[in-house]
py3Dmol code that shows the C-alpha trace and the ligand (Angstrom):
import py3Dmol

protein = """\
ATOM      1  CA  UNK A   1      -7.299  12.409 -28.989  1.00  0.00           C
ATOM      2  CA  UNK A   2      -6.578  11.075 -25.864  1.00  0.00           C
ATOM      3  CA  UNK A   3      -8.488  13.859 -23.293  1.00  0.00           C
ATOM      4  CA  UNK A   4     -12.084  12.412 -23.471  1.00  0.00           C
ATOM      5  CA  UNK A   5     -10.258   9.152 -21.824  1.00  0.00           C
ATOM      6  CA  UNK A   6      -8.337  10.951 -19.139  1.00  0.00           C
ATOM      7  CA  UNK A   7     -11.468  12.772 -18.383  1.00  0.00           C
ATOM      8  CA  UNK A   8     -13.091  10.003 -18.081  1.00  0.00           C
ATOM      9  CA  UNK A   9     -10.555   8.525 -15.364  1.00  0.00           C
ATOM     10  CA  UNK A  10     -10.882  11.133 -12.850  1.00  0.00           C
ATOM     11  CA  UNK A  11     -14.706  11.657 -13.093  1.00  0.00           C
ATOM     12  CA  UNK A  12     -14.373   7.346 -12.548  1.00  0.00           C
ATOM     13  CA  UNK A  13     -11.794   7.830  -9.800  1.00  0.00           C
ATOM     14  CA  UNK A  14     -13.781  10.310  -8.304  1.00  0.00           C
ATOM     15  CA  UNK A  15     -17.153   8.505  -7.939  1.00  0.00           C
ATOM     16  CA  UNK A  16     -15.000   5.393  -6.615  1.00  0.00           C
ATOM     17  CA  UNK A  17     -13.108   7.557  -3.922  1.00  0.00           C
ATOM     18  CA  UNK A  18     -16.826   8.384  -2.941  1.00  0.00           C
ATOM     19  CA  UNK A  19     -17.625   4.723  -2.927  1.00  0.00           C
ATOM     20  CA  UNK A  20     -14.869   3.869  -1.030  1.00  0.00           C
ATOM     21  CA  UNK A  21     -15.048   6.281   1.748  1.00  0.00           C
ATOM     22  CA  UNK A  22     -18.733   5.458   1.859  1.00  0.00           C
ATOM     23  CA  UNK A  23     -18.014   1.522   2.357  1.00  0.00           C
ATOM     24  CA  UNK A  24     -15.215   2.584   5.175  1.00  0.00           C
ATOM     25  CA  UNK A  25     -17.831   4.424   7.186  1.00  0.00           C
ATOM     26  CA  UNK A  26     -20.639   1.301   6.699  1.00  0.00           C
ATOM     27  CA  UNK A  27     -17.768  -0.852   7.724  1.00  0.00           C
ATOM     28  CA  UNK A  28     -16.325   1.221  10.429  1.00  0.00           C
ATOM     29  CA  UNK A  29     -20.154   1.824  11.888  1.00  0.00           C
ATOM     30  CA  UNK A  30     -20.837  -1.798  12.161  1.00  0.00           C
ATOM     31  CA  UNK A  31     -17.362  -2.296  14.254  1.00  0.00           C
ATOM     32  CA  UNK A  32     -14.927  -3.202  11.444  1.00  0.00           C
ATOM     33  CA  UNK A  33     -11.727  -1.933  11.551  1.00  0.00           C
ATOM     34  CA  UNK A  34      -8.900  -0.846   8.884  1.00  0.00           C
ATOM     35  CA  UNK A  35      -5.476  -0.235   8.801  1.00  0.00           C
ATOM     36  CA  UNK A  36      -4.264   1.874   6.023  1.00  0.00           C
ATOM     37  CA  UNK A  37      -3.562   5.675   6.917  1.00  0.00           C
ATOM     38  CA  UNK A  38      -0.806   8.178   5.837  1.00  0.00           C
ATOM     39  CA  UNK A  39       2.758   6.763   6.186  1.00  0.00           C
ATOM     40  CA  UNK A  40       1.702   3.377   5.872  1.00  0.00           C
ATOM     41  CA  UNK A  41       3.293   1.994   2.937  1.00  0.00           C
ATOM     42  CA  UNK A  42       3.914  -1.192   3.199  1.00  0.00           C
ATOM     43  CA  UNK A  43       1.242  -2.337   0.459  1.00  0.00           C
ATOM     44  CA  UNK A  44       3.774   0.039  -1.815  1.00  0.00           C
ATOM     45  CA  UNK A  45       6.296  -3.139  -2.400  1.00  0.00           C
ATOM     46  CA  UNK A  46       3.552  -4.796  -4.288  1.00  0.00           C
ATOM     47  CA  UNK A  47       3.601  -5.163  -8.629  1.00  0.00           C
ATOM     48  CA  UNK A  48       0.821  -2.640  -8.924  1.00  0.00           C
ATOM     49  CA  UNK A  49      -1.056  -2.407 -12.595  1.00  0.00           C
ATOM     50  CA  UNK A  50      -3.095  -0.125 -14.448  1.00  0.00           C
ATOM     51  CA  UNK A  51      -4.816   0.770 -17.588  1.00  0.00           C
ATOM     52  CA  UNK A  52      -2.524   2.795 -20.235  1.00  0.00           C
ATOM     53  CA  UNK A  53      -4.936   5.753 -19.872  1.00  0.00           C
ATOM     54  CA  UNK A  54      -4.598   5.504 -16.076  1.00  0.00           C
ATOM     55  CA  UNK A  55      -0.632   6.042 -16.512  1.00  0.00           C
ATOM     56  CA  UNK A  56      -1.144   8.693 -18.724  1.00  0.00           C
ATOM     57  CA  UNK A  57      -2.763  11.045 -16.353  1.00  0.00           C
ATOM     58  CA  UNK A  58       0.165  10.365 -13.795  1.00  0.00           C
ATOM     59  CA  UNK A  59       2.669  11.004 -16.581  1.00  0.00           C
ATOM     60  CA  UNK A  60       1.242  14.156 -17.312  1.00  0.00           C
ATOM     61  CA  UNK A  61       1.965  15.270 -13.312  1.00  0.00           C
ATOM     62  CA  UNK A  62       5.352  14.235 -12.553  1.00  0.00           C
ATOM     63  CA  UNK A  63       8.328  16.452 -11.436  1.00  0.00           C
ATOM     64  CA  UNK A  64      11.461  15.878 -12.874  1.00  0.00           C
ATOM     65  CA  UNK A  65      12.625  14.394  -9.730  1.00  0.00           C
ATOM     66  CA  UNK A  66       9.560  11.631  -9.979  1.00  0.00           C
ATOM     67  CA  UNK A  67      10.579  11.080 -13.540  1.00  0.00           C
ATOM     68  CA  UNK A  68      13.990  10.176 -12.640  1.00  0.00           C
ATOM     69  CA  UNK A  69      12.864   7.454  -9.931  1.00  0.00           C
ATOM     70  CA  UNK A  70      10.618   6.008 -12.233  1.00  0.00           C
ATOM     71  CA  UNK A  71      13.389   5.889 -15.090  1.00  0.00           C
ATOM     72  CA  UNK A  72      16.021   3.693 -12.231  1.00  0.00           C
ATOM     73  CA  UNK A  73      12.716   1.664 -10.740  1.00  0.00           C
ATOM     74  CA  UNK A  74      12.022   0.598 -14.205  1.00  0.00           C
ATOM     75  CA  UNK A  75      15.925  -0.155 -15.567  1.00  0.00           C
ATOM     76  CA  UNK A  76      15.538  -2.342 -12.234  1.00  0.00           C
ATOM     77  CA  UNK A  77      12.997  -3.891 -13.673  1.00  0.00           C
ATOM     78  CA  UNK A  78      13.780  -4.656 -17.206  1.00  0.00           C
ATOM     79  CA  UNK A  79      16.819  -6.222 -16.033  1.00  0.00           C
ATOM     80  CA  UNK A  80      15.283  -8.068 -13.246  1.00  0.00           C
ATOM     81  CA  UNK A  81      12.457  -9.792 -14.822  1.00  0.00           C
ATOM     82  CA  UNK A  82      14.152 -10.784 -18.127  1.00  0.00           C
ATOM     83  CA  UNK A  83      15.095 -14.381 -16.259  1.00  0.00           C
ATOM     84  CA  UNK A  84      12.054 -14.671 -15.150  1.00  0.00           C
ATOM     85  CA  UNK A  85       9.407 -17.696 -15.821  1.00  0.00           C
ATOM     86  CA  UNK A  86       6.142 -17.248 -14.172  1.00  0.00           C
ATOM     87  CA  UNK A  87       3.943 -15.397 -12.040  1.00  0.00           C
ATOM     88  CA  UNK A  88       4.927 -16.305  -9.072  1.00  0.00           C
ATOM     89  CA  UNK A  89       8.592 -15.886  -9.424  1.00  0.00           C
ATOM     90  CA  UNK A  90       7.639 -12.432 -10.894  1.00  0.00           C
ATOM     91  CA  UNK A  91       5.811 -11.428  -8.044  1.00  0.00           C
ATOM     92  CA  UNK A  92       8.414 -13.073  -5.546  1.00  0.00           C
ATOM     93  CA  UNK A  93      11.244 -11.153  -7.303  1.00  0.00           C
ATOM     94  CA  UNK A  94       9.190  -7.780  -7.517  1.00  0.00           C
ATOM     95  CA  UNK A  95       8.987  -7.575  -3.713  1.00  0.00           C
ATOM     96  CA  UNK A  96      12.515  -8.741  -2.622  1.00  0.00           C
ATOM     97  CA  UNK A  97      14.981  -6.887  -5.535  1.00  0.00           C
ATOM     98  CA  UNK A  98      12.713  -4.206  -7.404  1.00  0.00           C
ATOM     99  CA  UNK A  99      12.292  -2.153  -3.846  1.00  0.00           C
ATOM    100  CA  UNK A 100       9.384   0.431  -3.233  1.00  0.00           C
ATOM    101  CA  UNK A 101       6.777   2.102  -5.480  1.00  0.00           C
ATOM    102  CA  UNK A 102       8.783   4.778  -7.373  1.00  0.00           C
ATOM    103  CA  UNK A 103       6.130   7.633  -6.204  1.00  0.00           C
ATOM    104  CA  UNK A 104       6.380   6.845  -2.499  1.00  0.00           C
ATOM    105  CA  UNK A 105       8.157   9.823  -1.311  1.00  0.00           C
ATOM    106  CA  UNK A 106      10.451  10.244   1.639  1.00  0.00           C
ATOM    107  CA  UNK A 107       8.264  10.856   4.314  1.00  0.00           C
ATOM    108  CA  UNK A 108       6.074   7.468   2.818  1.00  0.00           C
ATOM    109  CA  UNK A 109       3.144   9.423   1.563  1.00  0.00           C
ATOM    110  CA  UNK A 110       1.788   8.798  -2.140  1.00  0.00           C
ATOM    111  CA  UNK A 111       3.574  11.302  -4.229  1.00  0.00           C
ATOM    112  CA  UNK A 112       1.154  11.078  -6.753  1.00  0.00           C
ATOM    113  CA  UNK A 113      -2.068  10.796  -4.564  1.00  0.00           C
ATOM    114  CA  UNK A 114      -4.400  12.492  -6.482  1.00  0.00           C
ATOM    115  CA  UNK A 115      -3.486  10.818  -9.443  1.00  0.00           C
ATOM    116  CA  UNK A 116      -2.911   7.228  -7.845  1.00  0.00           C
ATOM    117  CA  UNK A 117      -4.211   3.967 -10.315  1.00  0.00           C
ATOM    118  CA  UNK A 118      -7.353   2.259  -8.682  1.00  0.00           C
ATOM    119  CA  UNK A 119      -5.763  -0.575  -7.472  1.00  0.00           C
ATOM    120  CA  UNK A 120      -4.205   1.658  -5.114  1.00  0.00           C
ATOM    121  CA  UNK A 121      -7.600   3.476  -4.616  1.00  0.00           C
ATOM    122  CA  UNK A 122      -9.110   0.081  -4.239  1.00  0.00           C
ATOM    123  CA  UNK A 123      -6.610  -2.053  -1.712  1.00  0.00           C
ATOM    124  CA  UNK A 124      -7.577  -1.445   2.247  1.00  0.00           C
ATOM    125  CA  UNK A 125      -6.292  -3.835   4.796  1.00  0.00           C
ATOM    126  CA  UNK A 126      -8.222  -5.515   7.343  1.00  0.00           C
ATOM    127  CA  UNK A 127      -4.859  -6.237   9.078  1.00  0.00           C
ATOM    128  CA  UNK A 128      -1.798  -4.511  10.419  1.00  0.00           C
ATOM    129  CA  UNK A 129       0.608  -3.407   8.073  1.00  0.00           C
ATOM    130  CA  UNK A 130       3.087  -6.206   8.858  1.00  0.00           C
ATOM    131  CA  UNK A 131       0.774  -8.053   7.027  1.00  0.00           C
ATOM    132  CA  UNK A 132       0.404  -5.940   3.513  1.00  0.00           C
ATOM    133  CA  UNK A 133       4.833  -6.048   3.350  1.00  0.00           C
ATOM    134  CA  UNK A 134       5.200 -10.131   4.459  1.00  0.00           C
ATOM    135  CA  UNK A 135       6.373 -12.945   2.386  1.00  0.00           C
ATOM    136  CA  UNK A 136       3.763 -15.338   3.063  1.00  0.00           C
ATOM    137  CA  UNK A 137       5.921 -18.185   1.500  1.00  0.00           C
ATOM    138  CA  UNK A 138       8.690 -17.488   5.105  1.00  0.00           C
ATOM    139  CA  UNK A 139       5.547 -17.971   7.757  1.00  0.00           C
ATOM    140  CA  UNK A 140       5.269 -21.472   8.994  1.00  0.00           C
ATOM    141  CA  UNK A 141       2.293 -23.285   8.230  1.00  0.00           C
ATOM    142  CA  UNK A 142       0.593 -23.007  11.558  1.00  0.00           C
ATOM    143  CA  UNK A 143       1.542 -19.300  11.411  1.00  0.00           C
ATOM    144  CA  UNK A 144      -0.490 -19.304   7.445  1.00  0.00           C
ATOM    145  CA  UNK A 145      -3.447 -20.993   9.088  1.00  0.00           C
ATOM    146  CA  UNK A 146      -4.180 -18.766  12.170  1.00  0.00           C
ATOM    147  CA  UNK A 147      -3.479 -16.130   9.982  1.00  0.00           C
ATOM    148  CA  UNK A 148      -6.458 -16.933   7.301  1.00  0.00           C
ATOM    149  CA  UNK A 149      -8.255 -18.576  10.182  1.00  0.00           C
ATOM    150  CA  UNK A 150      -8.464 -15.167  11.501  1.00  0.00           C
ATOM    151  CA  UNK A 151      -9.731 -13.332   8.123  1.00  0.00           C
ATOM    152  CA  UNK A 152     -13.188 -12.272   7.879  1.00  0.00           C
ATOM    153  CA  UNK A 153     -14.437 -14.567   4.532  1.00  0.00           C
ATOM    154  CA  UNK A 154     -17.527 -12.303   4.103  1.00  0.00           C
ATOM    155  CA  UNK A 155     -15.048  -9.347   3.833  1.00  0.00           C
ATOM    156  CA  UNK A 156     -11.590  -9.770   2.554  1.00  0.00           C
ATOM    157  CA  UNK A 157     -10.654 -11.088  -0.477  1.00  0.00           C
ATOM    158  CA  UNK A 158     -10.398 -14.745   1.235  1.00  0.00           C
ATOM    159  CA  UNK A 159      -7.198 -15.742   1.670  1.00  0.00           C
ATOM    160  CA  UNK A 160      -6.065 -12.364   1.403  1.00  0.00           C
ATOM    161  CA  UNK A 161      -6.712  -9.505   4.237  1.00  0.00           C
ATOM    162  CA  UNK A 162      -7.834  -6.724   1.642  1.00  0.00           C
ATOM    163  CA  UNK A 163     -11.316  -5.825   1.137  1.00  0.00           C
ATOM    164  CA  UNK A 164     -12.421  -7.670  -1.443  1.00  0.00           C
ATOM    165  CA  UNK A 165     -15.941  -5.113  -2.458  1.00  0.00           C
ATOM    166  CA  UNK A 166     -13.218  -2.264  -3.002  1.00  0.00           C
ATOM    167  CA  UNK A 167     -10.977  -4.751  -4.963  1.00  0.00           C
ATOM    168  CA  UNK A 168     -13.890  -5.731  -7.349  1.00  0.00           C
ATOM    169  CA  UNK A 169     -14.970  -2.203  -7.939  1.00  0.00           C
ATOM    170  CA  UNK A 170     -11.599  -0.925  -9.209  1.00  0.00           C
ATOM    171  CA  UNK A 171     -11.436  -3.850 -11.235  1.00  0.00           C
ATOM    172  CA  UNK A 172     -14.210  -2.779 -12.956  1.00  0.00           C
ATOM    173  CA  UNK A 173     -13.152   0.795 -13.140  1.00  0.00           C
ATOM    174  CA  UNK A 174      -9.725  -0.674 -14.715  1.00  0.00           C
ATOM    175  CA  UNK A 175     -12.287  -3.080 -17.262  1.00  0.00           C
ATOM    176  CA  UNK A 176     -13.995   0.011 -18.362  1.00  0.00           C
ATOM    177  CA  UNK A 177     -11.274   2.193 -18.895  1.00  0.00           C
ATOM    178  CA  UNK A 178      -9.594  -0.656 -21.005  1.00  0.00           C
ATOM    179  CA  UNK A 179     -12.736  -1.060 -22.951  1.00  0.00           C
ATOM    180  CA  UNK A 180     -13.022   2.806 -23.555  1.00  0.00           C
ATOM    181  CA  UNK A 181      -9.151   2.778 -25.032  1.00  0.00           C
ATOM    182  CA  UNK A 182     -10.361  -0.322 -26.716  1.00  0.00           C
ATOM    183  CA  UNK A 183     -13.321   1.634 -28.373  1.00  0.00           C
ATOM    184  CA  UNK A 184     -11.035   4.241 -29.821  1.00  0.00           C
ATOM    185  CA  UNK A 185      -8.051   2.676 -31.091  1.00  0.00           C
ATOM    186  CA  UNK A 186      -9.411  -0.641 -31.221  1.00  0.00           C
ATOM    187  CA  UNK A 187      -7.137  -2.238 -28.423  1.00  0.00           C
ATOM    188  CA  UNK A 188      -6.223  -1.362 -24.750  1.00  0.00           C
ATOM    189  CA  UNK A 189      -2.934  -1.350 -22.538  1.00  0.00           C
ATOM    190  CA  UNK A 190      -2.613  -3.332 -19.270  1.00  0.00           C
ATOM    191  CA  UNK A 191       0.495  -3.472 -17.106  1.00  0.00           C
ATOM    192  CA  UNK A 192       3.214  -2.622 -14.206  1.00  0.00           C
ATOM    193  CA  UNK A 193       2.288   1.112 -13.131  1.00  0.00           C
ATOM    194  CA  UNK A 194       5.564   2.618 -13.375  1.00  0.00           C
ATOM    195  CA  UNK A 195       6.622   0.915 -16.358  1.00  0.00           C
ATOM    196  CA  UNK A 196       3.597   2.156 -18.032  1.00  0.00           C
ATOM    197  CA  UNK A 197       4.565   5.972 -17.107  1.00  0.00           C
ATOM    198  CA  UNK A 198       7.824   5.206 -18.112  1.00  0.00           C
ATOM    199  CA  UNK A 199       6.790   4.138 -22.056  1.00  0.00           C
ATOM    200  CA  UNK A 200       4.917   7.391 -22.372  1.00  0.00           C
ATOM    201  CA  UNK A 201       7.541   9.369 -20.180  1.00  0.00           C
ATOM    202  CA  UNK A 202      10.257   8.372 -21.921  1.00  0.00           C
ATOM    203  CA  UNK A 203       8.967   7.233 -25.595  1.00  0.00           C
ATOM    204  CA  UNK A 204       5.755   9.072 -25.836  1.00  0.00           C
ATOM    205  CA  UNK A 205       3.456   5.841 -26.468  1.00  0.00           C
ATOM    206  CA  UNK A 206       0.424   8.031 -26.973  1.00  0.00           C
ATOM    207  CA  UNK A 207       1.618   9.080 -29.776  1.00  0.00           C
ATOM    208  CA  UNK A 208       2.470   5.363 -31.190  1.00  0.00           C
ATOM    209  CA  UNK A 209      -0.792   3.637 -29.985  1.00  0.00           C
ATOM    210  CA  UNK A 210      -3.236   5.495 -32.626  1.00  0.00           C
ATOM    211  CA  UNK A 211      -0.977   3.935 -35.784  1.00  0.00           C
ATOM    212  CA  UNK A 212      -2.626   1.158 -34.432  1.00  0.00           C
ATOM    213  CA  UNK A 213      -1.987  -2.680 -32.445  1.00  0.00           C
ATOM    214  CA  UNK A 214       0.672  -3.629 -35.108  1.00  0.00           C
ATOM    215  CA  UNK A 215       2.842  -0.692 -35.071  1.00  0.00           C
ATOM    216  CA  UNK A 216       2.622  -0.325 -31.005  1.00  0.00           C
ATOM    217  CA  UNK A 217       3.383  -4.095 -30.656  1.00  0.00           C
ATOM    218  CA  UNK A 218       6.341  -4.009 -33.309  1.00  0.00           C
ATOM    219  CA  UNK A 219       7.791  -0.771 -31.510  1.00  0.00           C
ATOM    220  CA  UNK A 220       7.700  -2.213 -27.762  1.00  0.00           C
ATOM    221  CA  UNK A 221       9.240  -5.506 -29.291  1.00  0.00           C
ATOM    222  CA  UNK A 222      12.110  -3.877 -31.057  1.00  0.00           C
ATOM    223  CA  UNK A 223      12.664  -1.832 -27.823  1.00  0.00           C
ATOM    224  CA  UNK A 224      12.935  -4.609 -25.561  1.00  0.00           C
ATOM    225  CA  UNK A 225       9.323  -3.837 -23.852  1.00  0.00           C
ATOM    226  CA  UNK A 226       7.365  -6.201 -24.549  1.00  0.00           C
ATOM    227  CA  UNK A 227       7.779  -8.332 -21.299  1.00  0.00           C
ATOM    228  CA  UNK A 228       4.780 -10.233 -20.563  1.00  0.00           C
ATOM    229  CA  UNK A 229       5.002  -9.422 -16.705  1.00  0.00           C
ATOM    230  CA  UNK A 230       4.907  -5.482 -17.566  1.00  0.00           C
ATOM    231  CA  UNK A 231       2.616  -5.229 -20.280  1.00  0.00           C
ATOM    232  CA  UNK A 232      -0.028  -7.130 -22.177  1.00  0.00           C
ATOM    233  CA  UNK A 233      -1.768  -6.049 -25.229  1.00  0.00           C
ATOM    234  CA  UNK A 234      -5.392  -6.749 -25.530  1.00  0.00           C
ATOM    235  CA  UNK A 235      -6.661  -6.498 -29.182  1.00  0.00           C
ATOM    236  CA  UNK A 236     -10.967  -4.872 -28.910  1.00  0.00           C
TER     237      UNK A 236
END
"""
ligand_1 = """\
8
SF4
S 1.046 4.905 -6.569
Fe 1.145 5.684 -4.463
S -0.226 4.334 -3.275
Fe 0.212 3.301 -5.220
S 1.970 1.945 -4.801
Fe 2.791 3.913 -5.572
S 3.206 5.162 -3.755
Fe 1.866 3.461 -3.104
"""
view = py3Dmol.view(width=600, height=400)
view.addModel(protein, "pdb")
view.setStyle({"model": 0}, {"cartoon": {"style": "trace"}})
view.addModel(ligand_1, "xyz")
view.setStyle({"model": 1}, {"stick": {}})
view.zoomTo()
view.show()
């Protein structure tokens, strides 16, 4: 039921990783410079989302040992964002009390690399890795204004330093894979990667989704899941 969309996510995250490396040598050719490599992880402290099929590929390939961060990251979570408003408190609490990406592993490579949702495929920094892990509410405002005075606008994703052609790729990726789950059981998933993983890790949501957009709603509500910040429900 669900294989012809999981298939279809790694023949889409394949072409993009082809995409991507060919836009990083264009870029590098013509003198641009980026800063993500192995070990750098600092873009890892940011909410990342995904598609529902997206997280079921990853929760297909975890260890027991992965599923067990992902199960503490995502009590964290659920107890964390319960007082929160808006999206910018959400985001501001993500980074300072919910901690790293639960698949970072110790030596701060992906632990789920080949696997990894496009908007980690997607984000590539145009600045030092300070800059993917900062606050940007502690700088000073001089310190905010050399900063996006320095940002290429034809590049990043202005006032951000990512690239923004990468970022607008896997957005589409992430649009078509919704509108594929959309096509089959006439709504699609969206949310917070390892929460995702976790509602098919721990309460097989694959299984839920095809009684249809009533029955999945009414179970994530009566479970305490259906947090606004972790998962939205988009009806075809
Ligand atoms: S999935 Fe991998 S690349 Fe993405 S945030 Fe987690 S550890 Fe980092």
């Amino acid at each position: 039921m669900w294989r012809h969309l999981t298939d279809a996510v790694r023949e889409q995250q394949a072409l993009f990783d082809s995409e991507v490396a060919s836009w990083i040598d264009r870029y590098t050719r013509q003198g641009g410079k980026l800063f993500c490599g192995k070990g750098c992880s600092n873009c890892c402290t940011l909410a990342v989302n995904c598609t529902f099929p997206e997280a079921l590929r990853i929760s297909a390939s975890l260890s027991a040992l992965q599923s067990a961060k992902v199960r503490e990251h995502t009590d964290r979570l659920l107890t964390n964002v319960r007082e929160i408003a808006d999206l910018k408190s959400y985001l501001r609490m993500h980074r300072q009390r919910i901690g790293y990406c639960p698949f970072l592993d110790d030596d701060c490579s992906c632990g789920i690399y080949q696997e990894r949702p496009f908007s980690c495929r997607a984000l590539l920094s145009t600045r030092e890795s300070r800059w993917c892990g900062l606050d940007f509410a502690e700088l000073s405002s001089e310190e905010k204004r050399a900063f996006v005075e320095s940002l290429d606008r034809n590049v990043t994703s202005f006032p951000l330093h990512y690239v923004a052609a990468t970022q607008d790729r896997g957005r589409a990726l992430e649009t078509e894979t919704a509108e594929n789950m959309a096509s089959r059981f006439g709504f699609s998933l969206y949310g917070n990667l390892p929460f995702l993983v976790h509602l098919e890790r721990e309460h097989h949501l694959s299984r839920i989704i095809p009684q249809g957009i009533g029955t999945t709603t009414s179970f994530l509500d009566q479970n305490g899941l259906l947090n606004p910040f972790l998962v939205t429900v988009d009806r075809k």
